[in-house]
Backbone as a chain_set.jsonl record, in Angstrom:
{"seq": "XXXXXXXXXXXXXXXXXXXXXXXXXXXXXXXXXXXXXXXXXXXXXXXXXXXXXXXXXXXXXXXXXXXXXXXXXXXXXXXXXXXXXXXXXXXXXXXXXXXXXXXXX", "coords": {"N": [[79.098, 104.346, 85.674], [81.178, 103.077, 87.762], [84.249, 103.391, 89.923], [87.32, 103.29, 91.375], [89.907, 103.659, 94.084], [93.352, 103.274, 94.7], [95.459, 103.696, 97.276], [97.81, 104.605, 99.789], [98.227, 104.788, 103.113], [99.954, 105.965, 106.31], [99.389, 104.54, 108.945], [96.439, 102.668, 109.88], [95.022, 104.304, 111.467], [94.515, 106.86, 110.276], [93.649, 106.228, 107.693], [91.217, 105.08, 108.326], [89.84, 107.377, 109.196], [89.757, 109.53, 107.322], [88.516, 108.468, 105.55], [86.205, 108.073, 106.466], [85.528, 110.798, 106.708], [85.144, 110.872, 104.107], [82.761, 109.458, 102.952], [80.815, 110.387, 104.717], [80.969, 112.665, 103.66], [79.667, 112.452, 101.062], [81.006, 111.159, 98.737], [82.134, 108.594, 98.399], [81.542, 105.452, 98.557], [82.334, 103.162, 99.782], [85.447, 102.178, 101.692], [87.921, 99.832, 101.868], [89.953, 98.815, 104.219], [93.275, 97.418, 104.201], [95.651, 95.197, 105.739], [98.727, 95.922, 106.924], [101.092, 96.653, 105.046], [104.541, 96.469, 103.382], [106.542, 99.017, 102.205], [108.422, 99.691, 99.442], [110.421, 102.041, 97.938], [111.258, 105.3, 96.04], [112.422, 107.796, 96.454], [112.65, 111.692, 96.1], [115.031, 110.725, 94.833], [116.308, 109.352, 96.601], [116.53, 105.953, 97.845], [114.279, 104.068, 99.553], [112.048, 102.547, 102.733], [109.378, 101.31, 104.088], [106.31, 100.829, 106.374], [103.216, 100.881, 105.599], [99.689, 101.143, 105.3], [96.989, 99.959, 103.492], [94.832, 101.096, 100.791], [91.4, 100.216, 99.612], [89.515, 102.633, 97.402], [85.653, 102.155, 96.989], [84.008, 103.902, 94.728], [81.394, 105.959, 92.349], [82.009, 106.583, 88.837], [81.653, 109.273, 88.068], [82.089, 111.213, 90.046], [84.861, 110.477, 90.413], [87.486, 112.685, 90.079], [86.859, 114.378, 91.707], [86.629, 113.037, 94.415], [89.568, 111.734, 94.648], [90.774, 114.54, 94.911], [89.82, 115.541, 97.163], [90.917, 113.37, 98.735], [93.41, 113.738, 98.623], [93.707, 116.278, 99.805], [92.979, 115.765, 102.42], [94.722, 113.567, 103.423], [97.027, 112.228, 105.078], [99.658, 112.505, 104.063], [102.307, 115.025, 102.973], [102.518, 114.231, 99.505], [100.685, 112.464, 98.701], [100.474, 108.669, 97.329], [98.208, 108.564, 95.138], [95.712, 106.954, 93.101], [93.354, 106.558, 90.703], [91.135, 104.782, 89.05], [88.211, 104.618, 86.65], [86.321, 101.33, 86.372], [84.822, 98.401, 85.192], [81.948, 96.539, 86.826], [79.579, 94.564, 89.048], [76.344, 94.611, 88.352], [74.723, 95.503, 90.758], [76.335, 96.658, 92.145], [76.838, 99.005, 90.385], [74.954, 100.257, 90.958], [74.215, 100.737, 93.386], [76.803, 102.304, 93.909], [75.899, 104.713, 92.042], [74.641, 105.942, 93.26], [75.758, 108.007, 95.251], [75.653, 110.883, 95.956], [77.846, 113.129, 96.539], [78.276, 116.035, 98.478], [77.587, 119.193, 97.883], [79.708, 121.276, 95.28]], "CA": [[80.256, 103.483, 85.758], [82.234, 102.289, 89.062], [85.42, 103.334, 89.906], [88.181, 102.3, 92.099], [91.129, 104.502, 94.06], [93.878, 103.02, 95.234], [95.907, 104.941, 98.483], [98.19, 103.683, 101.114], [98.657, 105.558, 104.259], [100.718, 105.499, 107.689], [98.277, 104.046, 109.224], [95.235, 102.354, 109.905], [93.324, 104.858, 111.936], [94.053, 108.028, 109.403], [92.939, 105.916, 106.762], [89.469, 105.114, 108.873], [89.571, 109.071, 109.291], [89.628, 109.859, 106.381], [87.824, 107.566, 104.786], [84.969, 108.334, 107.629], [84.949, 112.296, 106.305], [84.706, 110.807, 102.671], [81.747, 108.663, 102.967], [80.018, 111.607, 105.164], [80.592, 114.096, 102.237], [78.726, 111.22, 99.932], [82.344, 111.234, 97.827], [82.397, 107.189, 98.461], [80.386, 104.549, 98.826], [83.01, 101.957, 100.654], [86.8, 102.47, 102.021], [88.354, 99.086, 102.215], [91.44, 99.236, 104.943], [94.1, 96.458, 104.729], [96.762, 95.218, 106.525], [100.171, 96.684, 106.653], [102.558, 96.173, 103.683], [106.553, 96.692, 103.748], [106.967, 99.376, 100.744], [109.602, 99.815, 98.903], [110.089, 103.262, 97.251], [112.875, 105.666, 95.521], [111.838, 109.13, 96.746], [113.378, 112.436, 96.103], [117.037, 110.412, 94.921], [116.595, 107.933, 97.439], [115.821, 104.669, 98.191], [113.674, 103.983, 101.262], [111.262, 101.428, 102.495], [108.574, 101.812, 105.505], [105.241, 99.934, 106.201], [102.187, 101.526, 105.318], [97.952, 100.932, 105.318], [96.586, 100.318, 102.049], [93.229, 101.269, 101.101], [90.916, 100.515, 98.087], [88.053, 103.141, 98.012], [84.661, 102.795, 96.016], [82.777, 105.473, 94.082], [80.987, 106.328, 91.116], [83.347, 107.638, 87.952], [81.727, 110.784, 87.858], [83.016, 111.397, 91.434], [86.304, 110.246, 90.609], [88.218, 113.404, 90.36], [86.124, 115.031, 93.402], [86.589, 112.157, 95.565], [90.904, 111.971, 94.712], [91.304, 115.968, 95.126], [89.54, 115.585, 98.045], [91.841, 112.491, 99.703], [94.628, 114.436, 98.552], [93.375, 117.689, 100.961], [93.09, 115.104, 103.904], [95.434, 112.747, 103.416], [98.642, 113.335, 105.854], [101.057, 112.363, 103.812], [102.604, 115.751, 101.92], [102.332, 113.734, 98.429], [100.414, 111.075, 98.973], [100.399, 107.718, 96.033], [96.963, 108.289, 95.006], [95.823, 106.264, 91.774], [92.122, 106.079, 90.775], [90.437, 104.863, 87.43], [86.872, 103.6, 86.543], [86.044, 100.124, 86.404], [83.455, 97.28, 85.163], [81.515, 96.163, 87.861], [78.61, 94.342, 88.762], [75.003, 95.479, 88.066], [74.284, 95.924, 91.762], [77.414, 97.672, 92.679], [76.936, 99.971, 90.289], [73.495, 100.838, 91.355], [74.834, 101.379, 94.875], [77.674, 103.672, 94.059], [75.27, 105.544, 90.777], [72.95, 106.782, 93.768], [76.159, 108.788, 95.633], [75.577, 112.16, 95.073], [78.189, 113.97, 96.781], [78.164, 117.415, 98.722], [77.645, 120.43, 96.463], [80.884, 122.18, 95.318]], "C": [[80.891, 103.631, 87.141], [83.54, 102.522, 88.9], [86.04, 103.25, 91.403], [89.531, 103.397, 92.564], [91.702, 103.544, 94.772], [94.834, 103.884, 96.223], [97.109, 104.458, 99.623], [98.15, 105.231, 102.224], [99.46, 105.297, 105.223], [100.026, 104.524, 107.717], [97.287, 103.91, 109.059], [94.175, 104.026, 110.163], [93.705, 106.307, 110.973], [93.232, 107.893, 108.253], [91.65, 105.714, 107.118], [89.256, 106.701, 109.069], [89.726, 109.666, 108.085], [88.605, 109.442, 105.593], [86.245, 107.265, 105.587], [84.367, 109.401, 107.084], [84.609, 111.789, 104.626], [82.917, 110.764, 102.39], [80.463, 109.576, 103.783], [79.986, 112.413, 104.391], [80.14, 112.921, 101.05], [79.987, 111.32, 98.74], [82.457, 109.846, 97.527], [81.438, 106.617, 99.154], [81.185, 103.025, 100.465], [84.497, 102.555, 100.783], [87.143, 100.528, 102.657], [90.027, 98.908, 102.594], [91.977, 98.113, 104.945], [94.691, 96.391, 105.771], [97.667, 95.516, 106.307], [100.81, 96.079, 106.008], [103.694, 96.956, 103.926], [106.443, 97.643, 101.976], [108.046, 99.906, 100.648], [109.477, 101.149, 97.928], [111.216, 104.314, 96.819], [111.662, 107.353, 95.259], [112.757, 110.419, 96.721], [115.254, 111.561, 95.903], [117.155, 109.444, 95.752], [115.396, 106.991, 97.792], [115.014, 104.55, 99.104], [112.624, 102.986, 101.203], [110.125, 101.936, 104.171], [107.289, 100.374, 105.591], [104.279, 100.872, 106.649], [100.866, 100.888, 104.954], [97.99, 100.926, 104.175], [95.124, 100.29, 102.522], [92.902, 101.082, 99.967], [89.59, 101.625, 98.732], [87.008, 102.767, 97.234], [83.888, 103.544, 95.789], [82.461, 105.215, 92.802], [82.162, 107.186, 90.01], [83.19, 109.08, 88.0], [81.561, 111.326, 89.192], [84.312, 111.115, 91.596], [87.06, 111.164, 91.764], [87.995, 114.374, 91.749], [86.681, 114.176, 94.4], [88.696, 111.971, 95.922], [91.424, 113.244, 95.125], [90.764, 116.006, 96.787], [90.692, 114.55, 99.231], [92.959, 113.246, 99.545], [94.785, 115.378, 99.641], [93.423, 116.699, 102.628], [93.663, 114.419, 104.265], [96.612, 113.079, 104.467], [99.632, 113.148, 105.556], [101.034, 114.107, 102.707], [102.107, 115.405, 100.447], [101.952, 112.397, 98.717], [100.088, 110.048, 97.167], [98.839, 107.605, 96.046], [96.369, 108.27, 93.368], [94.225, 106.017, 91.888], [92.022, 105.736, 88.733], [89.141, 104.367, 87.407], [86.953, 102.567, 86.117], [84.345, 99.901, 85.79], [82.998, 96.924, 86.459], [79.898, 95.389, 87.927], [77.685, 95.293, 88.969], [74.641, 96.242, 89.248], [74.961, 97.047, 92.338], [77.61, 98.771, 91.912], [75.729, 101.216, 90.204], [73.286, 101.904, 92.445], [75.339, 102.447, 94.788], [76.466, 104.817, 93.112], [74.48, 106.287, 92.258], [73.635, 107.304, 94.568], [76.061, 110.232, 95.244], [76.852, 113.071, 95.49], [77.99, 115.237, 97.527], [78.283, 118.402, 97.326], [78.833, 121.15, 96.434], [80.658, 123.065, 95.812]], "O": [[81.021, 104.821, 87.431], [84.131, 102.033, 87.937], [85.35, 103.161, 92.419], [90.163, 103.946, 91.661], [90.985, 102.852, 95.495], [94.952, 105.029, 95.786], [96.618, 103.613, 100.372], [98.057, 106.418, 101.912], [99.88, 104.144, 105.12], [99.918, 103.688, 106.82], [96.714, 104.653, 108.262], [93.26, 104.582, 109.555], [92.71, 107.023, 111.086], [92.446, 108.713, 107.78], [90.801, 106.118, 106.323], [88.069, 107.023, 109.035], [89.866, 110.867, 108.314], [87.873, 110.233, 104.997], [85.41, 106.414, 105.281], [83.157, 109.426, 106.862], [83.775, 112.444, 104.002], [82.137, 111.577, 101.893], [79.288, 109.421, 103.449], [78.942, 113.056, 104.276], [80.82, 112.982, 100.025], [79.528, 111.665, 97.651], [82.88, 109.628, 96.392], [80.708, 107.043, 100.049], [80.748, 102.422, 101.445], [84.783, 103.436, 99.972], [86.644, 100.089, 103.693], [90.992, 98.867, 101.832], [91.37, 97.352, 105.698], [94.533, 97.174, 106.708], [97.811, 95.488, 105.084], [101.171, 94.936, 106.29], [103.728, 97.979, 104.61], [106.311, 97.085, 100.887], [108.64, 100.518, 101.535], [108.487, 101.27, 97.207], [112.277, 104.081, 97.398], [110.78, 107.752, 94.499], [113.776, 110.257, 97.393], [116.27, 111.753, 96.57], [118.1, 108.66, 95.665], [114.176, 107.062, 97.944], [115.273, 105.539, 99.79], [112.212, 102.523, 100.139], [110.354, 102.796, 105.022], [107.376, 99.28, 105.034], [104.329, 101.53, 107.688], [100.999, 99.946, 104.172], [98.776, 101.643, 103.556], [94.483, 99.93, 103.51], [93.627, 101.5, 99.064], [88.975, 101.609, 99.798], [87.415, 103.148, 96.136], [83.032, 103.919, 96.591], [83.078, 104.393, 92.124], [82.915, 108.112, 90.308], [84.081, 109.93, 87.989], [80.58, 112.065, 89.272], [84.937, 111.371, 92.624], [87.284, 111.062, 92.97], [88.806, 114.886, 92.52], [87.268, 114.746, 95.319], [89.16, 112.049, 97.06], [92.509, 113.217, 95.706], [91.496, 116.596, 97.582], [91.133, 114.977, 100.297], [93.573, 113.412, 100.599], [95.788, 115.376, 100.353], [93.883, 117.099, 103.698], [93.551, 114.201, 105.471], [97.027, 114.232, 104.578], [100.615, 113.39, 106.255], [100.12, 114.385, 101.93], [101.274, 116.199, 100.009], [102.685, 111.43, 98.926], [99.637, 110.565, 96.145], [98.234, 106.795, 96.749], [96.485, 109.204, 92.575], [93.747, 105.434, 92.861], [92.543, 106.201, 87.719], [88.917, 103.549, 88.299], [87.795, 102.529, 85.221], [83.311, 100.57, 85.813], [83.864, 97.046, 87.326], [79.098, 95.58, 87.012], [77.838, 96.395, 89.496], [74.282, 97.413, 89.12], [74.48, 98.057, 92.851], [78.38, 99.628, 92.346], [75.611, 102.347, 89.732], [72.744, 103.002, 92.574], [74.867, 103.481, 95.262], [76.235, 105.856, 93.73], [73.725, 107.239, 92.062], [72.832, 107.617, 95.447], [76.446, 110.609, 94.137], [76.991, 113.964, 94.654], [77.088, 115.762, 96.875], [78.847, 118.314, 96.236], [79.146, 121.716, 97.482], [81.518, 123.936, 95.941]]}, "num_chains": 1, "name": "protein.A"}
């Protein structure tokens, strides 16, 4: 099965750096970097707003939790919003991701 993280970051280029060391430790198959969104957010008691990178990543499910603990460790935000779940997908795409293996714990 195919799954799906969602991520934002500062920026662009941490998210291509990151998302460079993923795909080199076979954790992900794809890192797709948007364009900058205006977020809105209620952090520690307060309000606040910024503009931040989004990213979708893809992987295999049973890389999920490897592949999130891992963005978490490289990520540069302190607590970064990182949301993954498995997905349907097509046949091909989940052929693609099924044949990531990962680095060895």
């Amino acid at each position: 099965m195919t799954a799906l993280i969602y991520c934002p970051f500062p920026d662009g280029e941490s998210a291509e750096s990151v998302g460079a060391t993923l795909l080199d430790e076979g954790l992900i198959g794809c890192i797709n970097i948007g364009a900058g969104i205006v977020s809105l957010f209620s952090w520690d008691g307060e309000r606040g707003s910024g503009e931040e990178t989004p990213a979708l990543i893809k992987t295999d499910a049973r890389l999920l939790e490897r592949a999130m603990a891992r963005l978490e460790a490289l990520h540069p935000y302190d607590t970064p919003a990182i949301v993954g779940w498995p997905c349907q997908a097509s046949k091909g795409t989940q052929e693609w991701l099924g044949g990531l293996e990962g680095e060895p714990e």
